[in-house]
Every structure is written in structure tokens, then in C-alpha cells.
C-alpha positions in Angstrom: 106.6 -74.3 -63.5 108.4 -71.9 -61.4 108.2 -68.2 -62.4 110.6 -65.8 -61.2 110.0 -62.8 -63.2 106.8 -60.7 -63.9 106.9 -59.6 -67.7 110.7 -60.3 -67.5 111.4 -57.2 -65.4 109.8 -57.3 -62.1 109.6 -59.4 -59.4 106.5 -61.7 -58.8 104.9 -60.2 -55.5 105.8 -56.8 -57.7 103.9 -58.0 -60.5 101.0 -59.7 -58.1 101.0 -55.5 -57.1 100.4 -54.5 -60.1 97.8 -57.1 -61.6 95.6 -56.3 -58.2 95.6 -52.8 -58.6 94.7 -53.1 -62.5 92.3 -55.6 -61.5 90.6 -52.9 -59.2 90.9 -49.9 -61.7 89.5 -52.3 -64.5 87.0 -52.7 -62.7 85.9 -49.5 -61.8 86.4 -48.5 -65.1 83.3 -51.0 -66.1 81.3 -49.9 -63.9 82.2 -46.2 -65.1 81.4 -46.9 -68.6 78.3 -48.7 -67.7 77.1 -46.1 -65.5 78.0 -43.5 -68.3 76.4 -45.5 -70.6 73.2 -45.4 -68.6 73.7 -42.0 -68.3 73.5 -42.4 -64.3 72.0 -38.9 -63.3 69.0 -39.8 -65.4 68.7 -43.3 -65.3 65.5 -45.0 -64.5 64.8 -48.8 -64.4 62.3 -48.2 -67.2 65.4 -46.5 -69.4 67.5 -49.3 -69.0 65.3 -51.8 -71.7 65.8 -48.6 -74.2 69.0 -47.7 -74.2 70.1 -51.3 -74.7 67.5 -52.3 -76.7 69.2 -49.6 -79.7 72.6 -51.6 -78.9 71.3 -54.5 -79.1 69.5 -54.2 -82.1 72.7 -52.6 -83.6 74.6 -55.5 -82.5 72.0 -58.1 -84.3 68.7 -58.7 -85.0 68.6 -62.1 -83.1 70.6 -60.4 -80.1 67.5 -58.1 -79.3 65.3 -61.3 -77.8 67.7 -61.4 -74.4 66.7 -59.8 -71.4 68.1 -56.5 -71.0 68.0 -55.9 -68.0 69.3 -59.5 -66.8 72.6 -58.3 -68.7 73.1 -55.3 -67.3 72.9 -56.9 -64.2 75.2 -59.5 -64.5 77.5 -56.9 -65.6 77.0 -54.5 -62.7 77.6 -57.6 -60.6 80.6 -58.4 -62.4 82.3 -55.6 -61.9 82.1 -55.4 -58.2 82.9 -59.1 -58.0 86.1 -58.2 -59.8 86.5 -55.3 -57.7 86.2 -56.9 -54.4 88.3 -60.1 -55.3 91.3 -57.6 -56.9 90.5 -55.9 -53.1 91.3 -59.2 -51.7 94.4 -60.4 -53.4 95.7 -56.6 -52.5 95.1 -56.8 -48.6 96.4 -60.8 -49.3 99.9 -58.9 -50.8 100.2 -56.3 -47.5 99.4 -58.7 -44.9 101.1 -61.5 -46.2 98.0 -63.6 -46.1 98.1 -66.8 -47.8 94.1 -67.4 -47.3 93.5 -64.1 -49.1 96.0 -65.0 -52.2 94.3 -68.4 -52.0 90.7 -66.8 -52.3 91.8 -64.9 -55.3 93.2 -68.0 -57.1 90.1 -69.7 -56.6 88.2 -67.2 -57.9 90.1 -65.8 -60.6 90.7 -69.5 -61.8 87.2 -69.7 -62.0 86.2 -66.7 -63.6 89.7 -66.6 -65.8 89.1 -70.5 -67.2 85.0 -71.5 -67.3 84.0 -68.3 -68.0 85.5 -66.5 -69.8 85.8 -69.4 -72.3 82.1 -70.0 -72.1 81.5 -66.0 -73.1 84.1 -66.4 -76.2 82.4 -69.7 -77.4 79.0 -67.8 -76.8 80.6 -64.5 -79.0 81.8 -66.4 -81.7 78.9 -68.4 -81.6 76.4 -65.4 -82.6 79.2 -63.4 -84.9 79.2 -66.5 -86.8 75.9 -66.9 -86.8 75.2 -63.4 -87.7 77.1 -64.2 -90.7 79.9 -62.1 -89.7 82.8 -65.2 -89.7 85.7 -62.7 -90.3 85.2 -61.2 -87.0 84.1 -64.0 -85.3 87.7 -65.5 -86.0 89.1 -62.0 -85.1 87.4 -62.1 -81.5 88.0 -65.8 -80.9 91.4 -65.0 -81.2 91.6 -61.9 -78.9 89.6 -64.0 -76.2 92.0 -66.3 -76.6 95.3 -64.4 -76.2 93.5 -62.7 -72.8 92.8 -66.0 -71.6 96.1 -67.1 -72.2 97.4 -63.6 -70.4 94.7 -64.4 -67.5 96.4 -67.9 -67.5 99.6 -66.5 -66.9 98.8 -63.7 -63.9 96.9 -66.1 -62.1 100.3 -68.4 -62.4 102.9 -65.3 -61.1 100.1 -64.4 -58.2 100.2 -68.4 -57.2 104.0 -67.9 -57.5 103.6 -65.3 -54.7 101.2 -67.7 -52.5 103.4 -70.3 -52.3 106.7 -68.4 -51.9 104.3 -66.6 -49.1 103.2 -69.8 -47.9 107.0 -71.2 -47.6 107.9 -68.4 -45.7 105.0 -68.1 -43.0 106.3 -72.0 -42.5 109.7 -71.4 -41.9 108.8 -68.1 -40.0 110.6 -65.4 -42.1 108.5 -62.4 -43.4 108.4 -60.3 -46.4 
């Protein structure tokens, strides 16, 4: 499938542009809203199992046996991941490199296919179970339509790769 056209207006390596640099601001929003969250000037290790033990206990009663502080982890960790590997595919763009676009692929395919469905089959999974099926559906869907949207960036930034890998062959630059 060749893709000429980001969101039928732009060109691909114009689009690729755009996806890194919302791919970095995403992820410094997370990481924003979690330190918010923690309310950062005040936030001890010992806080952490509090503040997220109220939203989990508001999200469900079976929710509040997970580790708290494993998940706030993973998602601080997350969130730089995504920020470095958005980092990545934006020095890939300027300097033309196709082992930098490459490196994002990879990673982005990863994240973008295994786990992101693994997270919306683990949502539903509790929203159902909670006995909340309505909304269960309703997220389902909306994990679907971003992985679909995922699907589709990571195929307009491969776009980019291999019209940057054709043209570091024949010797012509961007």
C-alpha cells in the first residue's frame, strides 16, 4: 500500500513531522498530568499508595488489589519511552536517517500493535467484569479506532523510510 498523502492534505515526511512532534508533546503531557496528579512539589514515595489507592477504589473494588506504585511506574516509564522514541523518529526526519525512522517503526509497531491491544483486552476485561458492559463496549471501541489511527501513522512514517531509503540509494537528498 503506497500512501502519498497524510490526512489527504499533507505530504508524508510533512505528516511524519507532525506525528513526531505530537508524539513528544503527548508525551509530555502524561507525564504532566501524572506529575500534577501526584501533586509533584509534595510528593513523597509514601503518598503515591494514597492518592491512587482513592482512584482506584473509585475505579472498582477489585482494581484496588494492584500494586500502586508498580503502575505509576510503568507509566512514568511510558512516557519517556514515548518521548525519547518520538525524539528519535524527529532527528530520523532532519537528518535523513533511515536507521532512526527504522528504530521508530520497530518500536512504535510494537507498542502500537501487542500493547496496546493487550491494555484494551485487559480494560474491557474489568469494565465488563465490574458489570459495567455499556462502557466496556464504549472503550473497546475507542481502543480500537486509536489502534486503527496508530496503524495508520506508523504506515505514512514507513512511507517516509522507504522513500528516504530509495533516495540515500540513488544518492539524491531531501
Amino acid at each position: 500500500m503506497k500512501i502519498t498523502k497524510c490526512c489527504c492534505c499533507s505530504s508524508t515526511r510533512t505528516g511524519a513531522y507532525i506525528i513526531a512532534i505530537f508524539g513528544v508533546i503527548r508525551g509530555i503531557v502524561y507525564l504532566s498530568y501524572l506529575i500534577l496528579l501526584m501533586n509533584a512539589h509534595e510528593w513523597r514515595p509514601e503518598d503515591t499508595e494514597n492518592r491512587f489507592e482513592a482512584i482506584l477504589i473509585d475505579l472498582s473494588k477489585d482494581l484496588y488489589r494492584l500494586q500502586h506504585n508498580y503502575l505509576i511506574y510503568c507509566i512514568v516509564i511510558g512516557s519517556i519511552f514515548s518521548i525519547i522514541y518520538h525524539l528519535v523518529l524527529l532527528i530520523g526526519l532532519f537528518d535523513n536517517s533511515s536507521v532512526l525512522m527504522v528504530a521508530w517503526l520497530i518500536f512504535e509497531g510494537i507498542i502500537g500493535s501487542v500493547i496496546t491491544l493487550l491494555l484494551a483486552l485487559v480494560g474491557f476485561v474489568i469494565i465488563w467484569i465490574a458489570g459495567l458492559s455499556g462502557h466496556a463496549t464504549i472503550i473497546l471501541c475507542i481502543s480500537f479506532l486509536f489502534f486503527g489511527l496508530g496503524c495508520y501513522f506508523w504506515l505514512v512514517v514507513h512511507q517516509v523510510y522507504k522513500k528516504t531509503k530509495e533516495n540515500q540509494q540513488t544518492g539524491i537528498n531531501i
